[in-house]
Each structure stands twice: as structure tokens, then as C-alpha cells.
C-alpha positions as CSV (number, residue, x, y, z in Angstrom):
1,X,0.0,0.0,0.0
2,X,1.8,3.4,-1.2
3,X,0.6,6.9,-1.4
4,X,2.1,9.7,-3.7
5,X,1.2,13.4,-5.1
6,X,0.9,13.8,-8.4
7,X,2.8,16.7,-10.3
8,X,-0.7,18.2,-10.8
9,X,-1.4,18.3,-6.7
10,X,-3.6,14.8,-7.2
11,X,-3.1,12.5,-4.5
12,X,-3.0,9.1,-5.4
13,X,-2.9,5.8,-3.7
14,X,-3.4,2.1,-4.4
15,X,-4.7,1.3,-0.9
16,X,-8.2,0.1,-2.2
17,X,-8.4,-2.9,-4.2
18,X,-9.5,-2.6,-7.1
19,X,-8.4,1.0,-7.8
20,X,-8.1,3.3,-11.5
21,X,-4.3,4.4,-10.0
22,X,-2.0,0.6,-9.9
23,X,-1.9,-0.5,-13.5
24,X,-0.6,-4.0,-14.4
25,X,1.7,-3.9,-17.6
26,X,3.6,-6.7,-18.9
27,X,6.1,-6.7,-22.0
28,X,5.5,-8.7,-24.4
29,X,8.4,-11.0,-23.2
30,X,7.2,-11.2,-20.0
31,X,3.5,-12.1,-21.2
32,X,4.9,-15.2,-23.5
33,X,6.8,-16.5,-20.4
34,X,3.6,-16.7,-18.2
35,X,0.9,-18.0,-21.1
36,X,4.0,-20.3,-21.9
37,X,2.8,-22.4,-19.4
38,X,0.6,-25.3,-19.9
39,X,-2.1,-24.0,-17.6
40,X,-2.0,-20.7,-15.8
41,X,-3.2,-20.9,-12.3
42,X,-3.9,-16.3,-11.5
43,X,-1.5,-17.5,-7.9
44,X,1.2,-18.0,-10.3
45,X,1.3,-15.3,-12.2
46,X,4.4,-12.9,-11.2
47,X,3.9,-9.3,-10.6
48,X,5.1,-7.2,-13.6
49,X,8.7,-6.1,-13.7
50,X,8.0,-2.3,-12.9
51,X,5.0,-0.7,-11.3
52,X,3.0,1.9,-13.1
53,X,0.6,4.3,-11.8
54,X,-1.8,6.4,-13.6
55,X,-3.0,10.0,-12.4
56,X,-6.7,10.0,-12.8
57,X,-7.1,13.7,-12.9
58,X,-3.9,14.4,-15.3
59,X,-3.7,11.1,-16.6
60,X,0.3,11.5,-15.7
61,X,1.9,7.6,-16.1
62,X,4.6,6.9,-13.7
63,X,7.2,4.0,-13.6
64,X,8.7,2.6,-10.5
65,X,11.6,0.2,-10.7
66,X,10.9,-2.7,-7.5
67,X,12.8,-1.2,-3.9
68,X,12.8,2.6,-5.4
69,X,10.9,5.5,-4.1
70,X,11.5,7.9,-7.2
71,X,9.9,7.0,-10.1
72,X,12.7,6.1,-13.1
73,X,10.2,7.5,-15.9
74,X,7.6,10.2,-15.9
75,X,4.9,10.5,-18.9
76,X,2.8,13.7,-19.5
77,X,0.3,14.0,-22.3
78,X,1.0,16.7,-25.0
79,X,-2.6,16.9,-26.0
């Protein structure tokens, strides 16, 4: 459970399960490793490499690498 600001003054939190903030995104790599499998059980799929959370009011997309606070990539929409 983790708590942030967004640039825009949004505070945003994946405390409540489900929530529109957590997003789960897999590359494709990592997706053919888990439906690789003969059957795929939902307990056994891993948790995606980075964490990305998505600013409802802005719609602001930031990456978190696992074991660092800072995000490592920001995205902003020009438009």
C-alpha cells in the first residue's frame, strides 16, 4: 500500500483494491513467459517487472523500478 502526489497536486494511492491508479503492464516477453505455461493458475502469475501508476485527474503515467521510491520515468500527455 503506497501513497504519492501527483505533479498536478492529485493525491494518489493504491490502498483500495481494485483501484483506477496501480496499472498491471507486462512486455511482451514477459507475457509469452507466463501464457507459456501449460495451464496458468492467477496464484502463479508474477507481478510485472516495474509498477505503473496512472493519475486519474492528469492522466500522468509513472514507472517505478521494485525497492525505489522515485519513479525512473515520468509521462505527461502533450494533448
Amino acid at each position: 500500500m503506497a501513497r504519492m502526489v501527483c505533479r498536478c497536486g492529485a493525491t494518489l494511492s493504491n490502498s483500495a483494491c481494485p483501484n483506477n491508479v496501480s496499472l498491471k503492464v507486462y512486455t511482451d516477453e514477459e507475457w509469452d513467459k507466463i501464457i507459456d505455461c501449460e495451464t496458468i493458475s492467477p496464484l502463479n502469475i508474477p507481478f510485472p517487472k516495474y509498477d505503473v501508476w496512472k493519475c486519474p485527474d492528469c492522466q500522468r503515467i509513472y514507472v517505478y523500478e521494485e525497492a525505489n521510491n522515485e519513479p525512473i520515468m515520468v509521462y505527461n500527455l502533450e494533448k
